[in-house]
Each structure stands twice: as structure tokens, then as C-alpha cells.
N, C-alpha and C positions, 0 to 999 in steps of 0.2 A: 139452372143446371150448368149452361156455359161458366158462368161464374166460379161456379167449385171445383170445376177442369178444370179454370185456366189459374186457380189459384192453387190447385191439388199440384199442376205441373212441373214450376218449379223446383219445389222439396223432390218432385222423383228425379229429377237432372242432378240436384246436388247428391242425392244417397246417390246416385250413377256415379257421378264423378270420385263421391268416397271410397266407392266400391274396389277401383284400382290399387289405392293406397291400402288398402287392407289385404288384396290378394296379394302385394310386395311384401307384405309385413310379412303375411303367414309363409310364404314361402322363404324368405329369412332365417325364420325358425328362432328361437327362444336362444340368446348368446350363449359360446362353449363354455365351460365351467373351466375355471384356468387350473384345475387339479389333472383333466384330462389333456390337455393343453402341453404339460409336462411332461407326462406319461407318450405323447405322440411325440413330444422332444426328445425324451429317452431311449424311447424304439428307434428313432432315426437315427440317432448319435451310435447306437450296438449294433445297428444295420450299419452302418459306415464302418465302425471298428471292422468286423467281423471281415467287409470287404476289404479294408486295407491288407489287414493278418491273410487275406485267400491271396491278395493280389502279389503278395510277399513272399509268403513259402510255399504255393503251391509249385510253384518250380521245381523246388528242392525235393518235394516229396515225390515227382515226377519221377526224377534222376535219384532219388533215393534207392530202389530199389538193386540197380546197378553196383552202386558201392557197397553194399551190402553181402552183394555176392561174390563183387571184388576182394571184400575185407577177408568174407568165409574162404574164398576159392583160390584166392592169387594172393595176398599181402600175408594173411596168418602161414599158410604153408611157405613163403619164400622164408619169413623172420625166423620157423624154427628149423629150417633146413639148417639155415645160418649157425643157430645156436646149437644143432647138433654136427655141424662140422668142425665144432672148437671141443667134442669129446669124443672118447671111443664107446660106439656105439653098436649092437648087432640087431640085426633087423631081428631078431628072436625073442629078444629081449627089448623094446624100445625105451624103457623107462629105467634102463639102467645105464647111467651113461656116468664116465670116469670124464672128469676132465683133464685135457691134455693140450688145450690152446689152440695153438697153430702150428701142432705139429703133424696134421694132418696135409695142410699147405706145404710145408717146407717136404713131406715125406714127396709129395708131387714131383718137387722140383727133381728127384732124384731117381724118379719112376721111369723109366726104359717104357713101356706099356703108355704109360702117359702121352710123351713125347712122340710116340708112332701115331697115337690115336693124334695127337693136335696134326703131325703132319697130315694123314689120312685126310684129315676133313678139309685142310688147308686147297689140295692136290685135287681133292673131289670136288671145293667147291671151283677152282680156276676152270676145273675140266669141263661143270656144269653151267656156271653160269656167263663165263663168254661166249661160248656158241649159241647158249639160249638167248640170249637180249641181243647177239646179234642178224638171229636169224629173226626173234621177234620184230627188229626194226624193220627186216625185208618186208618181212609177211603184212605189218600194218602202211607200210609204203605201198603194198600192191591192192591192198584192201580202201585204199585211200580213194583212190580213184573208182572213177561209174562202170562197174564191171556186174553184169548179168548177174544174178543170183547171187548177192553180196551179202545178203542176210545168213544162204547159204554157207556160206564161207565161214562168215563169224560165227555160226552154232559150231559149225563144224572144226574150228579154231579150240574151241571154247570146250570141248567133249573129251579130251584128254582128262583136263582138270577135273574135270565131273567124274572121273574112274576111280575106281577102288585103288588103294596102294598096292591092296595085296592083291588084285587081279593083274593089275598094269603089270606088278613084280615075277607075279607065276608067268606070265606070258615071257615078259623077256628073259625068266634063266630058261625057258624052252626055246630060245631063240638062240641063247648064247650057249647052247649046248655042245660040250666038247663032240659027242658022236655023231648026232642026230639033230644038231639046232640049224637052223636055216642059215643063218651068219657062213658059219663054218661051212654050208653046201654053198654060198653061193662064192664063196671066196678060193673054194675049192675048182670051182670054173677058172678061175684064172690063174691058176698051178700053185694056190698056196696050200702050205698043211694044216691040218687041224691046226686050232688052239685051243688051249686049255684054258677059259677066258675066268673062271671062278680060281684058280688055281696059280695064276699068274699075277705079280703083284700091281704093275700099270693095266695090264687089261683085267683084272677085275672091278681098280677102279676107274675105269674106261669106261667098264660094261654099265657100273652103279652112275656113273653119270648118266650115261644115256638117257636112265629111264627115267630121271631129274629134267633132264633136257625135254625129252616127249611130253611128260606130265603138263611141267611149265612154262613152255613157251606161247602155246597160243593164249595163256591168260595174260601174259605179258604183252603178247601182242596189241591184244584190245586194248589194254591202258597205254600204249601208244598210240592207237588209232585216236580214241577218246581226247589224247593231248593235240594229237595234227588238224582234228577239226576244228578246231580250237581256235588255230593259227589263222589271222584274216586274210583273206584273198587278195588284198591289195598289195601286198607282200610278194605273192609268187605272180602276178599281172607285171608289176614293175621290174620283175627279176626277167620278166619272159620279154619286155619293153626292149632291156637292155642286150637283148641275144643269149642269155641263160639257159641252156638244156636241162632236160629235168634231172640229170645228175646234179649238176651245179647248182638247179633250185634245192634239192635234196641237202647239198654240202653243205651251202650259204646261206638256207633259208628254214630247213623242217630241220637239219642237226641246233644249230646254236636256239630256236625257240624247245626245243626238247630236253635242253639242260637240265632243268630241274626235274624234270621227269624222268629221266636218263638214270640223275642220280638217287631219286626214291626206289628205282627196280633195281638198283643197284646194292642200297643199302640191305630193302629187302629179300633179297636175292642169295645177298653175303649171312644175313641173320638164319636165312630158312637151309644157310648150306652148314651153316654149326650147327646148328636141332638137329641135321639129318640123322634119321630113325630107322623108319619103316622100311626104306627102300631097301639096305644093305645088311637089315637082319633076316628079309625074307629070301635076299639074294642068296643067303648062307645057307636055305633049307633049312634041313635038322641039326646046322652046326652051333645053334644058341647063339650068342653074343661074340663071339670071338671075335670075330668079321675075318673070319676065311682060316685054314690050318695053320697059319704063321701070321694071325692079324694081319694081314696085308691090305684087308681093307675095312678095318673097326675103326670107326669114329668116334667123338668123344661120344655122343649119347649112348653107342654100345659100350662102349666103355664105362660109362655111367651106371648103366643098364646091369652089367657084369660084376661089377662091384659092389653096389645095391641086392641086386636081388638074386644074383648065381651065389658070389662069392657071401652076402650077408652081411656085408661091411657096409653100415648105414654111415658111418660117421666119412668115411671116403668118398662113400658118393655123393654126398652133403657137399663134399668141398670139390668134387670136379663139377658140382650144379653149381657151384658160386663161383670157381673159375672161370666158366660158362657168362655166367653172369656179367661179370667183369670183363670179359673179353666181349660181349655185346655192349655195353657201356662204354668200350676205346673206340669201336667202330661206330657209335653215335653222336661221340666226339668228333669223331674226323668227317666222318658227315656233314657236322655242324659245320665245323671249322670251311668243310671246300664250300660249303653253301654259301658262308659268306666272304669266301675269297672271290666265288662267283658274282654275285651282288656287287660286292666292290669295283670289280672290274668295268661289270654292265653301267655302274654309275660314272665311273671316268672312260666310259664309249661315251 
């Protein structure tokens, strides 16, 4: 019996030992078939393409949407503006248009209406936008510093902007009311007479400033606050080192890093005072586009406005919109240009 054990034994050690090799086998599994082999080459190769092609234009399709709306809403309307200020055209009829070149340009040049309107806007924008960007630089100079309720300030900066044109507009012709407006009662405290501020050709566009001014100043403000933070401390430390008051830190240290910024509110400022619209049609009341019984204070947009869609002359206002045009295009020029007169300079400091 011992016998047959100890002979039986061996053979079960070795099926043992085979037994491993054949659990590796089976779990190995039967080789791929090199048909499938391909097919898993294939997949991966159109999985790769496909990621390339996403990694490529999905940008584009991103920002697609934009241009699109650009093409529809800004670029097709400027091209036939263009094309219908080279005919005579009436807003009655839009599809009937004579052509007559650029004599709608040249008729410009000889337009009395015209030339008031370009002065108009010229006079409204000096009136509006140096008191704004200058008082904007106080207000974000005082905003600058740790002052209690600072958040305060800046909503409260910022809340103009946020108002309606035409609420901000009805409030100040109740203001600047020849009989009854506050203006005139408080001016009257100090022995002046009425004025007649709609009816007067500097204090109307006085008045259409103003509410240019109020509108826009505390959002101008913040983007000067925005650029002072900006500025690094070690700046006004070393100017304060030197014996520097904070006027001087102001002259010599927040004016010359505010350059650039200075001159974006500027260009912007200059761009938003040609569009001007809203303000000095609603100043007018019920008087439509004119901008006041003697134009005294029509801009070119009312002007635009008037020619378009009082008078019916689509092909005129086509060419004061490209005037327009043109005249924002020389002011992007000379922007350009002091921008890198500025540069240049900074470079040989």
C-alpha cells in the first residue's frame, strides 16, 4: 500500500506543477485575429482624426456665433448704407434708387444745417467731456484711498450710468426750466434772471452737456480707479521717501502711469460725444429732431435722424452715417498715432 502512495505521488506533484502553466495559457486566451487587429487600428486612427478636427475648429465655432451677428447686424447694414449714399434714395420707396455718385457728399459740403450740426456736436462734446474725465480723475483719486463705505461710493458712482436716457433727460429739462426749474430758482437767490436755457443757443448746449456729464462720469471714474490699483506701491513709498505730498504723488506718479488710460476715456468719450442721440432729442420735448427752434443744439445724429426719417431722404442720411464714419476713423488715427508718440517717448525715459 505504502508502495502505491509513494509511487502514485509523484505524477500528482507533476499534474501540480502543470497545472500553473495551463492556468497562464487559459487565461492568455486564444491570439487576436489580426483582421480585428485593424479594425482597433482603424478606430483609433478616426478617434485621433476626429480629435484633432475638435481641437482645431472648435474655437472657431465658439466665436462663430458673434460674427454672424456681426455680419447680419453691423457689417451688411454699414456696406448698404454706403451703397445707398452714392443714390438718391427715399425712405418710401427703398428699392428705387437713381444713381448720382457722390453728389450727395459734395451736396454736404455746401449744407449750412450740416455744418451747425458738425459744430453743435464738436461744442457739446469739449463742454461734456473735459469736465467729465476731469472730475472723473477726482472722484477715483478720492475713491483710491481706505475710506469707510467705499463699496458705497462706487455703486453709488456707478448709478447714473445704470439710468434710463430718457428719465435722466425728463428730469434735467425739469431742472433747466425757464419758469419753474430748480436751476433757475436757485440762481435766482443770488440776483440772476431767469434763463431761458432750451432756447439759448450756449446754454442749451450747456444744459445737453450736463446730463452727458452726470450720466458719464462715475463710469469713467471706476476705470480710472480700476487703472490706480494697478499702479504698484512701491512707486508712491519712494515718492513719499523723497518728501512727495500727495499732490505731487498724484502729478508725478498716478497722472503719467494713467496715460493710456487717460487716452482710451478720451477717445471713448470723443466717439460717444459724435453718436450723441438721446440726450438732445429728448431735451427738445415735442420739438422732433431739430435740436431746438434755430438748431442751436442738433447734432449730427439728429441731423441724421431728420434727414432719414422726418425729411425721407434715405440717400442723405446714408452719407451723413458715413461722414460719421469717417470722422470716427480720423479720431482712431490720431489715437493711434499719440499712442505711439507716447511709447516712444516712455522708451527713450
Amino acid at each position: 500500500m505504502a508502495s502505491e502512495f509513494s509511487a502514485a505521488a509523484p505524477s500528482s506533484v507533476e499534474e501540480g506543477a502543470a497545472a500553473p502553466a495551463s492556468g497562464v495559457a487559459a487565461a492568455a486566451g486564444p491570439p487576436q485575429d489580426p483582421g480585428s487587429q485593424a479594425a482597433d487600428r482603424r478606430r483609433r486612427e478616426r478617434r485621433s482624426r476626429w480629435y484633432r478636427r475638435d481641437v482645431k475648429w472648435s474655437p472657431y465655432a465658439f466665436i462663430a456665433p458673434f460674427f454672424l451677428f456681426f455680419a447680419a447686424f453691423g457689417l451688411f447694414p454699414l456696406l448698404y448704407t454706403g451703397w445707398a449714399s452714392l443714390h438718391r434714395v427715399e425712405l418710401t420707396a427703398p428699392n428705387d434708387m437713381e444713381w448720382i455718385g457722390l453728389r450727395n457728399y459734395t451736396r454736404l459740403l455746401d449744407d449750412e444745417f450740416f455744418w451747425n450740426a458738425l459744430q453743435n456736436t464738436f461744442t457739446i462734446g469739449i463742454l461734456s467731456t473735459v469736465p467729465q474725465l476731469l472730475m472723473a480723475l477726482g472722484i477715483a483719486h478720492l475713491l483710491n484711498y481706505r475710506l469707510r463705505g467705499s463699496m458705497f461710493f462706487r455703486v453709488a458712482a456707478l448709478t447714473p450710468y445704470a439710468t434710463s436716457v430718457a428719465a435722466a433727460t425728463l428730469v434735467f429739462v425739469m431742472l433747466f426750466g425757464r419758469d419753474y426749474g430748480m436751476i433757475n430758482w436757485a440762481l435766482s437767490l443770488f440776483g440772476f434772471d431767469h434763463i431761458d436755457w432750451q432756447n439759448g443757443s450756449f446754454t442749451s448746449q450747456l444744459a445737453v452737456s450736463s446730463i452727458v456729464v452726470w450720466r458719464w462720469t462715475g463710469y469713467n471714474a471706476l476705470i480710472y480707479l480700476a487703472a490706480m490699483q494697478s499702479i504698484p506701491s512701491d512707486l508712491y513709498e519712494s515718492a513719499a521717501l523723497d518728501g512727495a505730498s500727495r499732490w505731487q504723488q498724484f502729478l508725478h506718479v498716478t497722472l503719467p502711469s494713467l496715460r493710456p488710460t487717460i487716452l482710451f476715456t478720451v477717445v471713448v468719450s470723443t466717439i460717444g460725444a459724435i453718436q450723441l442721440f438721446g440726450e438732445p432729442l429728448l431735451f427738445n420735448g415735442g420739438g422732433g429732431a431739430t435740436g431746438g427752434s434755430d438748431h442751436q443744439f442738433q447734432t449730427l445724429g439728429l441731423y441724421l435722424y431728420e434727414q432719414g426719417w422726418t425729411n425721407l431722404h434715405l440717400g442723405r442720411a446714408s452719407a451723413i452715417a458715413w461722414a460719421m464714419f469717417l470722422l470716427l476713423i480720423v479720431i482712431g488715427l490720431v489715437s493711434l498715432a499719440v499712442t505711439r508718440w507716447l511709447r516712444r517717448g516712455e522708451g527713450k525715459a
